[in-house]
C-alpha positions in Angstrom: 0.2 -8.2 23.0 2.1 -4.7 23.5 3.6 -5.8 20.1 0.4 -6.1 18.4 -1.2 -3.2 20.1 1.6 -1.5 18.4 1.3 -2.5 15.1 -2.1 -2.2 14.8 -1.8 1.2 15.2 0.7 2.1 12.7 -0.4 4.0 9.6 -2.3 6.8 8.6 -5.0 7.3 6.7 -3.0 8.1 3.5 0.8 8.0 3.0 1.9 9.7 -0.1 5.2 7.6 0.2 3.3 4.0 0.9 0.6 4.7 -2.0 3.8 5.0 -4.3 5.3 2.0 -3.3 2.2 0.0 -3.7 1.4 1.6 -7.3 4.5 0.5 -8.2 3.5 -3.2 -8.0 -0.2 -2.2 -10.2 3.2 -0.4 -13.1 3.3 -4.4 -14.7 -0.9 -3.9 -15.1 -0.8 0.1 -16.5 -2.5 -1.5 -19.5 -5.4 -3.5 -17.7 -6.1 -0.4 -15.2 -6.3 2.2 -18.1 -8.7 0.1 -20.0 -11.0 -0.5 -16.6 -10.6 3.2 -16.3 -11.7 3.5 -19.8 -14.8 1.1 -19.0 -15.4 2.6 -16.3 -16.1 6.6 -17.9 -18.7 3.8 -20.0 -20.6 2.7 -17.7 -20.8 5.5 -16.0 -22.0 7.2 -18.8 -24.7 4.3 -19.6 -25.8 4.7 -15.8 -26.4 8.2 -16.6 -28.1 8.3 -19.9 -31.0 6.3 -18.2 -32.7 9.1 -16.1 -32.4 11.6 -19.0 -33.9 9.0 -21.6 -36.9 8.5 -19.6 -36.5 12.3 -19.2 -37.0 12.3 -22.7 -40.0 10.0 -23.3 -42.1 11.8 -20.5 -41.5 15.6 -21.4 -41.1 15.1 -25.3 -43.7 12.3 -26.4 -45.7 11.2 -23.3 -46.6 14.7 -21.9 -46.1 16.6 -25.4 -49.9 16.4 -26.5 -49.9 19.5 -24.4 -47.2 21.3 -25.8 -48.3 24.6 -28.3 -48.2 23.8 -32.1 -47.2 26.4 -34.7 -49.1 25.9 -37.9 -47.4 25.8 -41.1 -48.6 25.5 -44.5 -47.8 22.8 -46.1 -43.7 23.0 -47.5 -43.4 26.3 -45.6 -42.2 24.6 -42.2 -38.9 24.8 -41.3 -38.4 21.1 -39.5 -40.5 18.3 -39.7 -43.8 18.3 -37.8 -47.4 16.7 -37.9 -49.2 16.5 -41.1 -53.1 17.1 -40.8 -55.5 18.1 -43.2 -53.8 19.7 -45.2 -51.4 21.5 -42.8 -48.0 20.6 -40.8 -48.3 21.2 -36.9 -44.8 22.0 -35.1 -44.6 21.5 -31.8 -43.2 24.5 -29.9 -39.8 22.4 -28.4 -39.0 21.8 -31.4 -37.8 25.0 -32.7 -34.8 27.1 -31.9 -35.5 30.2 -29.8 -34.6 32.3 -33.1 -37.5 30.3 -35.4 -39.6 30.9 -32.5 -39.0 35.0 -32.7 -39.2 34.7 -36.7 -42.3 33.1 -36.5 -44.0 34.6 -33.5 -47.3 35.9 -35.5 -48.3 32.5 -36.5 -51.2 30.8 -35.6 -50.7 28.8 -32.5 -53.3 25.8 -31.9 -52.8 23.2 -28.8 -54.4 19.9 -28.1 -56.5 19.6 -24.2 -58.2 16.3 -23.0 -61.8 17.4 -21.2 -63.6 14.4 -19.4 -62.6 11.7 -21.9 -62.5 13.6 -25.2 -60.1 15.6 -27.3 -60.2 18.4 -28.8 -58.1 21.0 -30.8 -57.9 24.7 -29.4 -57.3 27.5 -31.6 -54.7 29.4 -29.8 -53.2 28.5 -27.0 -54.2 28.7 -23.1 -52.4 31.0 -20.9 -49.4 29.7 -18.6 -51.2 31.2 -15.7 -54.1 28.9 -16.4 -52.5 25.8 -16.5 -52.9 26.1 -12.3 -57.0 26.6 -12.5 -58.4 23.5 -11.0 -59.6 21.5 -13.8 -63.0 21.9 -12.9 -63.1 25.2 -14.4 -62.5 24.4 -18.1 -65.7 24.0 -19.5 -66.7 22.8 -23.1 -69.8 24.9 -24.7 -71.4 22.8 -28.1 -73.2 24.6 -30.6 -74.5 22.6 -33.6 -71.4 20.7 -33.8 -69.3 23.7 -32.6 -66.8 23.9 -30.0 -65.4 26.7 -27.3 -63.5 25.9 -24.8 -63.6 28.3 -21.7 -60.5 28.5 -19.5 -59.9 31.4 -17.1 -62.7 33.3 -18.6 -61.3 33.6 -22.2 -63.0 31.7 -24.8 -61.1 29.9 -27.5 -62.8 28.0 -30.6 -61.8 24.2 -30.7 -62.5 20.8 -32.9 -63.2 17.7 -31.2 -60.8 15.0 -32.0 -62.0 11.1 -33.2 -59.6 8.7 -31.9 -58.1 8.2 -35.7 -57.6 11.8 -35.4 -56.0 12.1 -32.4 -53.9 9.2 -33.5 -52.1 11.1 -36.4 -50.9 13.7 -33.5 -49.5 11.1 -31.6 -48.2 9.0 -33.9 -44.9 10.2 -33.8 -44.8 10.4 -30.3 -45.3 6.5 -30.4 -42.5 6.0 -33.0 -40.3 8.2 -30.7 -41.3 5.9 -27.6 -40.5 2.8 -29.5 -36.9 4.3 -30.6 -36.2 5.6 -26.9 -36.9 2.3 -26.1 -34.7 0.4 -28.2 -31.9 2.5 -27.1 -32.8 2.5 -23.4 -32.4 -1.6 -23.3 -29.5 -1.4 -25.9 -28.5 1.3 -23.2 -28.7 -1.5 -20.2 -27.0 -4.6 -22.4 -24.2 -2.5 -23.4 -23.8 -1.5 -19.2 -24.0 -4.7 -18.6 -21.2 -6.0 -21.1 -18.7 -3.0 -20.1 -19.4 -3.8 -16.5 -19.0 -7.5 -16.8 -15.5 -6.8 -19.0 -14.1 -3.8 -16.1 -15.3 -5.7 -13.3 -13.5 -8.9 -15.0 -10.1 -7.0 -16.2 -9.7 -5.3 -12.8 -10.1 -7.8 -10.7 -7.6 -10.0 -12.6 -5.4 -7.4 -12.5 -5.9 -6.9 -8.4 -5.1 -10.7 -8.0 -2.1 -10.5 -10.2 -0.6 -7.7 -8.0 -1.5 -9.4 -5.2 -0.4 -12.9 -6.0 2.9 -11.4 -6.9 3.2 -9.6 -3.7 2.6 -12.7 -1.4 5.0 -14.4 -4.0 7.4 -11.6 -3.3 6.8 -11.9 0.6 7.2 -15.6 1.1 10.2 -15.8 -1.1 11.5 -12.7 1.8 10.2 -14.6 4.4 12.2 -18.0 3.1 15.3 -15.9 2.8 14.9 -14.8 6.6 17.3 -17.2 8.8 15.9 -18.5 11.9 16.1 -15.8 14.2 13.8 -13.8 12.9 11.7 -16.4 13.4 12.5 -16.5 17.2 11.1 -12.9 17.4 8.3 -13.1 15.0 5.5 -15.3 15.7 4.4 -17.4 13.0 0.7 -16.1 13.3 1.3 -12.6 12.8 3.6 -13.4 9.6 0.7 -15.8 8.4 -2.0 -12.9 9.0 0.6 -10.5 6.6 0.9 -12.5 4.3 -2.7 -13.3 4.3 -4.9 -11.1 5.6 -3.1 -7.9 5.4 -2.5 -8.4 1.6 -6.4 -9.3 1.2 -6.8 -5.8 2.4 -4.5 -4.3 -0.5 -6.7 -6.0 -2.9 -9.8 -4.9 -1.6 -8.2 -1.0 -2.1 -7.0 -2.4 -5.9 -10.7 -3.5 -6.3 -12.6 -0.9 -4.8 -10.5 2.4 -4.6 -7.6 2.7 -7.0 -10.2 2.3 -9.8 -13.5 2.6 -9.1 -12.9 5.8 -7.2 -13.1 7.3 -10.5 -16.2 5.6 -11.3 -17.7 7.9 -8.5 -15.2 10.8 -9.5 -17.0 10.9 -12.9 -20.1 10.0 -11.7 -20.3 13.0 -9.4 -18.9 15.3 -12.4 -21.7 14.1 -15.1 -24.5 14.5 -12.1 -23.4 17.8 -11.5 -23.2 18.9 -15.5 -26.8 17.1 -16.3 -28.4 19.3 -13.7 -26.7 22.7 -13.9 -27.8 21.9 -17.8 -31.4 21.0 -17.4 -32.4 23.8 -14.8 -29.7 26.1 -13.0 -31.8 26.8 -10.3 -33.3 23.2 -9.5 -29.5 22.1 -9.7 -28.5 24.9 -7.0 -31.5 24.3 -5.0 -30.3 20.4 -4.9 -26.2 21.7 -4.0 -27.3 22.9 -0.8 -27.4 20.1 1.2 -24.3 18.9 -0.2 -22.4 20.6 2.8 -24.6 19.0 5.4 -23.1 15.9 3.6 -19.9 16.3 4.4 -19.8 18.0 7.4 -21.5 14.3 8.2 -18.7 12.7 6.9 -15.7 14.5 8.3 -17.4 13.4 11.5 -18.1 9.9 10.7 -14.3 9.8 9.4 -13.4 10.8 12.8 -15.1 8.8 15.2 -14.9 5.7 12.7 -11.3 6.1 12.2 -10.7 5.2 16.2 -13.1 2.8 16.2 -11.7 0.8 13.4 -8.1 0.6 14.7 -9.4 -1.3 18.4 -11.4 -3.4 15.9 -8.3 -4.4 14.5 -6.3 -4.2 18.2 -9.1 -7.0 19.3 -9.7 -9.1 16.0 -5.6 -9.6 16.3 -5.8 -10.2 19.7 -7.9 -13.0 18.8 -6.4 -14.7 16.3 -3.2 -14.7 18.4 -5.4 -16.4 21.0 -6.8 -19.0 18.8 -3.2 -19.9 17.0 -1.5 -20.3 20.4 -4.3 -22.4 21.8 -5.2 -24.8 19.4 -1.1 -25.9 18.9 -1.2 -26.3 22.5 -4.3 -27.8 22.6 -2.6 -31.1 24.1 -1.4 -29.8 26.9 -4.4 -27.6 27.3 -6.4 -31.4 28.2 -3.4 -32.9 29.6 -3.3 -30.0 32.2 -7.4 -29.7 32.1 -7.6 -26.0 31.7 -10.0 -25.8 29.1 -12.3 -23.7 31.2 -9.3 -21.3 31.9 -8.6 -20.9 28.7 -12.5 -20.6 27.5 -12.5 -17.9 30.1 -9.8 -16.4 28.6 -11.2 -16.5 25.0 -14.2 -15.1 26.1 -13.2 -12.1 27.6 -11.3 -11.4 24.4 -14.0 -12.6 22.1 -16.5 -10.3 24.6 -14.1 -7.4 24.5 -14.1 -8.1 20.4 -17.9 -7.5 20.4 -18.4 -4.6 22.3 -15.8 -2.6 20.2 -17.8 -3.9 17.1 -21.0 -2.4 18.8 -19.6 1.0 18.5 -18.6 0.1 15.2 -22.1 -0.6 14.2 -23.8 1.9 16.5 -21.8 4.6 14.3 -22.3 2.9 10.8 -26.0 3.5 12.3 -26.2 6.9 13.0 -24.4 7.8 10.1 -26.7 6.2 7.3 -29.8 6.9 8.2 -28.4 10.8 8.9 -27.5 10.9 5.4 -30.4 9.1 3.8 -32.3 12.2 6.5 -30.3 14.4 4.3 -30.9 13.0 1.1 -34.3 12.9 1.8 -34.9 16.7 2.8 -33.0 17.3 -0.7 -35.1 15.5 -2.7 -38.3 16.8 -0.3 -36.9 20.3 -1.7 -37.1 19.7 -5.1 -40.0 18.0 -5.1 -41.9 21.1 -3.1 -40.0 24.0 -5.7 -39.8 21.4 -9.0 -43.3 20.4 -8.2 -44.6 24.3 -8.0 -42.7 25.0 -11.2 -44.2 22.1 -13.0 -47.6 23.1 -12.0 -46.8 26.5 -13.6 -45.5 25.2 -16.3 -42.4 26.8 -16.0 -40.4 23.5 -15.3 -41.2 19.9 -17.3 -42.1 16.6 -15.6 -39.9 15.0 -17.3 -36.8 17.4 -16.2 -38.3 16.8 -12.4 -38.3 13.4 -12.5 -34.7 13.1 -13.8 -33.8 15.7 -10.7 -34.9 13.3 -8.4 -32.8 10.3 -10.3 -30.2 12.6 -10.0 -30.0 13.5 -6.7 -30.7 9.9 -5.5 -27.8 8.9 -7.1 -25.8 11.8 -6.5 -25.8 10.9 -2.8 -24.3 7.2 -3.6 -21.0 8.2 -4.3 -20.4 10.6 -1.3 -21.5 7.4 0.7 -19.1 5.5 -0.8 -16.1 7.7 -0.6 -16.6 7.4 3.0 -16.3 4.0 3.1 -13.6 3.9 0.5 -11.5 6.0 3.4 -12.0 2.9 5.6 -10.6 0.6 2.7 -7.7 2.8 2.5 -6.9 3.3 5.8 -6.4 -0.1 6.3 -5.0 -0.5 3.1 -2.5 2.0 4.4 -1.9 0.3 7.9 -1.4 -3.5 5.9 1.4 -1.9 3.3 3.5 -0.3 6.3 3.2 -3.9 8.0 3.8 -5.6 5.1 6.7 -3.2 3.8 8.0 -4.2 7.6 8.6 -7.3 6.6 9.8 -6.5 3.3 12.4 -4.4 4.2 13.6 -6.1 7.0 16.6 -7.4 5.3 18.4 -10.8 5.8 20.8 -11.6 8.3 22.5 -14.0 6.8 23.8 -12.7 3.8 25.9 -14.3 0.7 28.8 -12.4 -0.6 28.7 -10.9 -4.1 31.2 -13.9 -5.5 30.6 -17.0 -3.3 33.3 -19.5 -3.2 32.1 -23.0 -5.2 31.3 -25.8 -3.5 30.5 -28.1 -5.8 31.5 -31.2 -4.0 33.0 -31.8 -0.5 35.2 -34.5 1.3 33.1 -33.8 4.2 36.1 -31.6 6.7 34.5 -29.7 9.0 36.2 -27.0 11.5 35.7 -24.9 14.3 38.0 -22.2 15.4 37.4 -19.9 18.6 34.0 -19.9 18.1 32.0 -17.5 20.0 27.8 -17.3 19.7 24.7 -16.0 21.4 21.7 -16.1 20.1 20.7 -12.3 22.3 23.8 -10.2 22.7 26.4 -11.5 24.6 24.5 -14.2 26.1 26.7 -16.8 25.0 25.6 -20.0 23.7 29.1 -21.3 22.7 32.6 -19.7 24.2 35.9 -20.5 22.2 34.9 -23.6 20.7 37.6 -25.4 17.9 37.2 -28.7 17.3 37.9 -30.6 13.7 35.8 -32.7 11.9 37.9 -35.4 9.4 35.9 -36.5 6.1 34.0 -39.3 6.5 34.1 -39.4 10.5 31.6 -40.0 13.0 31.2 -37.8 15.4 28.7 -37.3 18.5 27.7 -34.1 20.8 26.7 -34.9 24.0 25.8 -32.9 27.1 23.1 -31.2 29.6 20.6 -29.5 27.9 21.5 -26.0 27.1 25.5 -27.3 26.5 25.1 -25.8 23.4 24.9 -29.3 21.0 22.1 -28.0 18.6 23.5 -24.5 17.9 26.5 -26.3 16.6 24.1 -28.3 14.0 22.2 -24.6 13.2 25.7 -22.8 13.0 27.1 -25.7 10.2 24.2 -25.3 8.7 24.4 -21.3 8.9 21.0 -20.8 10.1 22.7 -18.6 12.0 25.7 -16.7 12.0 28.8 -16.9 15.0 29.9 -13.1 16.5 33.6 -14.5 16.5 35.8 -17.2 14.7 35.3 -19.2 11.8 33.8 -22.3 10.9 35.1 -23.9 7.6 34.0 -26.8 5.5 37.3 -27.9 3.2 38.6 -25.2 4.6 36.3 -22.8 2.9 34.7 -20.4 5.6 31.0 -20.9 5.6 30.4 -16.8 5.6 32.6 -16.8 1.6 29.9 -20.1 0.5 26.8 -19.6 -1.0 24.1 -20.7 1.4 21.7 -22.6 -0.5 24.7 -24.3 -1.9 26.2 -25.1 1.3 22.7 -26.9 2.5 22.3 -29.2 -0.4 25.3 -31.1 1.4 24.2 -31.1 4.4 21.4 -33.7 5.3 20.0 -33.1 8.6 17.1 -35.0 11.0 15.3 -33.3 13.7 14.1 -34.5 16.7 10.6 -32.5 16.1 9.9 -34.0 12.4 8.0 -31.5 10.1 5.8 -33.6 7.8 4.2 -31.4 5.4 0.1 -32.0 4.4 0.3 -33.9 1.1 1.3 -38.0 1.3 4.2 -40.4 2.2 6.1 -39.9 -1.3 6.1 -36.4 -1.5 7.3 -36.0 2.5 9.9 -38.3 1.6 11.4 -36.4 -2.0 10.0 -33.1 -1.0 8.3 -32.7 -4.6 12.0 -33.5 -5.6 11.0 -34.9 -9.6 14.1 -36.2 -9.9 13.7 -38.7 -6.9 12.0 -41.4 -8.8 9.6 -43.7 -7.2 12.8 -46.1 -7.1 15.0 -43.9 -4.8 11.9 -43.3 -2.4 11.4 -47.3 -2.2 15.6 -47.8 -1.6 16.2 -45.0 1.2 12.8 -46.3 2.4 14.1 -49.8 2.6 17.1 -48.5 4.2 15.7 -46.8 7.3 13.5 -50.2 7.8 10.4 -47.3 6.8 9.3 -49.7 4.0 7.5 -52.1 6.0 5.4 -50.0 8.0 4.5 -47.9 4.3 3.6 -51.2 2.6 0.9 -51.8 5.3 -1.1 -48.2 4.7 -3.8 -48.7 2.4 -2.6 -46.1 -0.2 1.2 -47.4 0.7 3.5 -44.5 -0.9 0.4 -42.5 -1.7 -1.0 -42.5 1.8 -2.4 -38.9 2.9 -0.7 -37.2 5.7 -2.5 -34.8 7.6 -1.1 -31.3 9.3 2.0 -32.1 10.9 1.6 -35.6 10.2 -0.7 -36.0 13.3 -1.9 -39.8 11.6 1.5 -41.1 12.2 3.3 -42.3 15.0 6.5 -40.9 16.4 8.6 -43.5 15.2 7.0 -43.2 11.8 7.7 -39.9 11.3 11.0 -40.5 12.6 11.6 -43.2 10.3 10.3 -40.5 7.1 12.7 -38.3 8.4 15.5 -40.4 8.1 14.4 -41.5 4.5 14.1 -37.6 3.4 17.3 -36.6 4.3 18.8 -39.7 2.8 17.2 -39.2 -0.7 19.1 -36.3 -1.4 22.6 -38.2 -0.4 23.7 -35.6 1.6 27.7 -35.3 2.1 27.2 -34.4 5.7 24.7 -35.8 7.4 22.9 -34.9 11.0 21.4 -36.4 13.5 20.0 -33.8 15.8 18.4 -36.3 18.5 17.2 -38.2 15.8 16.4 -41.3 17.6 15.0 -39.5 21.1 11.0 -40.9 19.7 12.2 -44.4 18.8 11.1 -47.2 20.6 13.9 -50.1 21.0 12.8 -52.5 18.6 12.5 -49.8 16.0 16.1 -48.3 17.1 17.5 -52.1 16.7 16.4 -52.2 13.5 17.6 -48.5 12.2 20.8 -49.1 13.9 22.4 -51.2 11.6 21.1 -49.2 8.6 23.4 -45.9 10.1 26.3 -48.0 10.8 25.7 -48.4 6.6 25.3 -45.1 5.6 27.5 -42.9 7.7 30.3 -45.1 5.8 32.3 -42.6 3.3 30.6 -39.7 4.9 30.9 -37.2 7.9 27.9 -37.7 10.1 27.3 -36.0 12.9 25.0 -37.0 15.7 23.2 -35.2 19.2 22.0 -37.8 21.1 21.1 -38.3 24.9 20.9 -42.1 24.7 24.2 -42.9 25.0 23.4 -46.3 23.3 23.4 -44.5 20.0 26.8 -43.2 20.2 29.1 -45.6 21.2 30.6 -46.9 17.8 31.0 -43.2 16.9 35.1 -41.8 15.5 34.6 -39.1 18.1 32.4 -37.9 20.9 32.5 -34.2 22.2 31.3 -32.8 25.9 30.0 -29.9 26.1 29.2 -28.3 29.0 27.8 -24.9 29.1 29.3 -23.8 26.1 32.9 -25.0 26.1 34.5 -28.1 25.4 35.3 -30.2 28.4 36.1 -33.7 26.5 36.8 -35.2 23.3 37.8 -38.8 22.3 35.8 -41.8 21.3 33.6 -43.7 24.2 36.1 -46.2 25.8 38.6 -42.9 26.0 36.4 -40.9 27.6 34.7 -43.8 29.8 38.3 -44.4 30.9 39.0 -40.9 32.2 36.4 -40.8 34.4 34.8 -37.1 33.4 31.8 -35.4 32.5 31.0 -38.3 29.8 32.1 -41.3 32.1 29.4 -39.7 35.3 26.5 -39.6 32.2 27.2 -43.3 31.0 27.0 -43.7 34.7 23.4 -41.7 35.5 22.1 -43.7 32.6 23.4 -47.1 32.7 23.7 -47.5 36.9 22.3 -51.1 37.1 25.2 -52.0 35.3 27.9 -50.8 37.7 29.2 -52.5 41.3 27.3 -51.1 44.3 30.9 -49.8 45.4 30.3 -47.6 41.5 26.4 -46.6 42.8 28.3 -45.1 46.5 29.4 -42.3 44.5 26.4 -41.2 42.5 
């Protein structure tokens, strides 16, 4: 657990160094990202063309009726304006500030609605007065004349028919209809650039990452077995996995949408410094209330989120080693232990995430607080000017759009810090592993090894698998082609590090070990493996079915080969009696299939690639003694014309073999076939002995 603790603890929030390295794998993509980027400015921009659109419609056709005309005769106005009797009406917006000054002694006339009815005022009511309560704007008749009476100035005015009323609004209607079209042409074209960045990125993301767990496993295949020893196969599953899931989600949601906020925040900040400096200042000020609240969400978050990780690690370490050893966990009924033990991980898990979520919920609502007293400001000094009619609706309703979404993007930088901060803490795990480089290493111009006699040799070797805890001391011994030879010993003698060191799983600290008399250390090794056929005693059946375990998705193994080597190791009968025969499932492990059975696949496997050397690491240990009977003769067949080495403890297995060797912790104490060694009356001659007693005189048993 020290180990994990460790790990999970590594990184910082951002490495200038590891955010290199990882753009670096996104350098294939350049293309893909630039065009999200691209789609991204687009979207953006459609997002914020919405408010001011609406903007648009309310302040220059819904709320314009109010709006001051200049009257024009007809062909002396200088844009386009409102054609009635006889005369063209401008509104007032829609002149520069220089027509405005050239025409400032023109008559001004202004449409007012009074208790249902329009009329048209000649002149225009004061600024002032647009704040009198309603109530004192009266309408005086006299025989089909009109006054209107506002802040105790009198102004003449024409009541309005509906068809009237409609010629002055007609173009307001038009200009709602075009504002329309464009604000839903507007929301498809969002929609299609979204669809298309959201698409491109993503694909982009899994590229980069399916390349990098590509890049990983291939490092991890290339590892030799003890870095295996010291790593546990959960936390290189949860690198490879999880920790890479977390890279994509900073692909995703960072590299390239952070500029989606980046611009966002920019084109907020120019709409509202252009539609009213001052409402646009007013709105800034709570900006650094906003991330003083960040900075000290960051903080407390930030220590939060690395015990989450500490405990969800914890847990999955739990859970891996508990439900391997789940068989021993009911032979040895300590399910309740272990439940205990879960729990006060699992409980320890929660409570961490309680401060987790405890701080997610201060820090929301605090800033939805602070977004609120923003918008509470503008609505209390927008909302004044607007009454004035210093300020349009229009421009305060696209304020509070604004603001609203102004806020968005702060929030989400925040949590795009979390994203990168584990991002940050998965690359320096993952760039662990990567640069962790192999132990067992092929020289630049391997000796060939195209095809052996089978002559294998060991001079003075010396290993230890942890310093100089050795394993093996001074061990030579020669292997002829085409012999038999057998390892036998105590546990611990040393038998299967001689079957990992031929294989060069591993490599020795002194002496040499040569096949032909090539050393192993000058021979590529892959190309020294594809000679070598070797059998476990803990068979490895991978999920998929019989014929596949048996070729290892080997396409040139025909179903032929599979059926003969099958045949061979007596594995045929037993596979024609499945219900799918050679296309049978097998499950994790092959956890469906007896001992024997998977024993029996083992020995078909290695003998469909017609290995040169072949091993027998306690190959038949799970055999029962009908099924060793029957795959007893088949070895006698194929260890013919090939070196075959064997570990076994059942002695039974061994007699007929060229050679047997003794070891005894770590050296060499015999050698010689099994009536040789039974004659001198050793090591080998006390184990026939301890396993074969019934057999001997009860003068033989005295001396056990």
């Amino acid at each position: 657990m020290a180990n994990i603790h460790n790990e999970e603890t590594l990184g910082k929030a951002y490495d200038s160094k590891l955010m290199k390295r990882l753009l670096s794998y996104a350098k294939p993509y350049w293309f893909l990202i630039l065009i999200s980027i691209i789609l991204v400015m687009f979207v953006t921009g459609t997002q914020l063309a919405r408010p001011y659109i609406i903007k648009l419609a309310i302040d220059d056709h819904i709320s314009a009726h109010t709006t001051p005309m200049y009257v024009f005769n007809k062909g002396d106005s200088p844009v386009d304006g409102i054609e009635f009797e006889d005369k063209i009406y401008v509104r007032e917006n829609k002149l520069s500030q220089e027509q405005k000054e050239r025409y400032m002694d023109l008559e001004k006339e202004m449409l007012i609605k009074e208790k249902g009815d329009y009329y048209l005022i000649n002149g225009i009511i004061e600024i002032e007065s647009q704040n009198v309560n309603k109530s004192e704007i009266t309408v005086k008749e006299d025989n089909g004349n009109y006054n209107i009476v506002s802040n105790n100035k009198e102004y003449s005015a024409r009541l309005l028919s509906n068809e009237e009323y409609s010629i002055f609004r007609e173009n307001d209607l038009n200009g709602l209809s075009n504002l329309g079209i464009i604000f839903l042409t507007i929301i498809v074209l969002g929609f299609i650039f979204n669809y298309a960045q959201v698409y491109i990125l993503n694909y982009a993301s899994k590229k980069i990452i399916f390349n990098m767990r590509q890049e990983i496993f291939s490092h991890l295949q290339k590892m030799s077995l003890a870095y295996f020893d010291k790593n546990p196969v959960g936390r290189l599953v949860t690198r490879t996995a999880n920790d890479t899931e977390r890279l994509n989600e900073m692909y995703t949601d960072v590299m390239v949408n952070l500029f989606r906020d980046i611009f966002k925040l920019v084109g907020i900040i120019i709409i509202m410094l252009q539609l009213n400096l001052k409402l646009a200042l007013l709105s800034f000020t709570v900006v650094p209330f906003i991330l003083i609240a960040s900075a000290i969400f960051r903080y407390h978050i930030r220590h939060v989120y690395r015990a989450v990780r500490i405990k969800i690690a914890k847990i999955n370490s739990t859970l891996n080693e508990n439900i391997t050893g789940m068989k021993t966990v009911h032979i040895f009924k300590k399910e309740n232990k272990k439940f205990r033990e879960f729990d006060e991980i699992n409980t320890d898990y929660l409570e961490t995430t309680k401060k987790q979520v405890k701080i997610f919920a201060t820090f929301r609502p605090a800033i939805e607080i602070i977004r609120s007293v923003g918008i509470a400001l503008i609505i209390w000094y927008g909302g004044g000017r607007v009454l004035m009619g210093a300020v349009e609706f229009g421009v305060l309703y696209a304020f509070i759009n604004y603001l609203q979404e102004f806020f968005r993007p702060i929030m989400e930088l925040t949590q795009k810090y979390n994203i990168l901060q584990a991002a940050m803490a998965s690359s320096e795990r993952i760039f662990k592993i990567l640069d962790t480089k192999p132990d067992i290493k092929t020289v630049e111009k391997p000796k060939s090894l195209k095809k052996i006699k089978g002559k294998i040799e060991f001079k003075n070797v010396w290993f230890a698998y942890e310093k100089e805890n050795w394993v093996l001391r001074d061990v030579s011994f020669t292997i002829n082609p085409g012999e038999s030879v057998a390892l036998v010993g105590a546990t611990g003698a040393g038998k299967s590090s001689i079957i990992n060191l031929i294989n060069r799983f591993y490599d020795i600290q002194k002496g040499e070990i040569l096949i032909d008399g090539k050393n192993i250390k000058e021979i590529d090794k892959y190309e020294l493996r594809k000679h070598i056929g070797i059998v476990l005693q803990d068979v490895f059946l991978f999920t998929g079915n019989i014929r596949d375990n048996i070729r290892l998705n080997n396409e040139n193994i025909d179903q032929d080969k599979v059926e003969e080597v099958a045949k061979y190791v007596n594995a045929h009968k037993f596979i024609s009696k499945l219900p799918s025969k050679y296309d049978e499932p097998v499950m994790e492990r092959g956890s469906t299939l007896s001992s024997g059975q998977r024993q029996l696949l083992a020995f078909a496997r290695s003998l469909a690639f017609d290995p040169d050397i072949l091993v027998l690491d306690e190959a038949t240990s799970n055999i029962d003694t009908e099924t060793e009977v029957l795959i007893q003769d088949a070895l006698l067949k194929l260890i013919q014309n090939r070196t075959s080495i064997a570990i076994a403890h059942r002695l039974s297995t061994i007699q007929h073999s060229d050679k047997i060797i003794v070891l005894h912790k770590g050296k060499i104490r015999e050698m010689g076939n099994h009536q040789e060694l039974l004659d001198k009356g050793g090591i080998y001659y006390d184990l026939y002995r301890l396993q074969y007693k019934e057999n001997f005189t009860p003068e033989d048993s005295e001396i056990l």
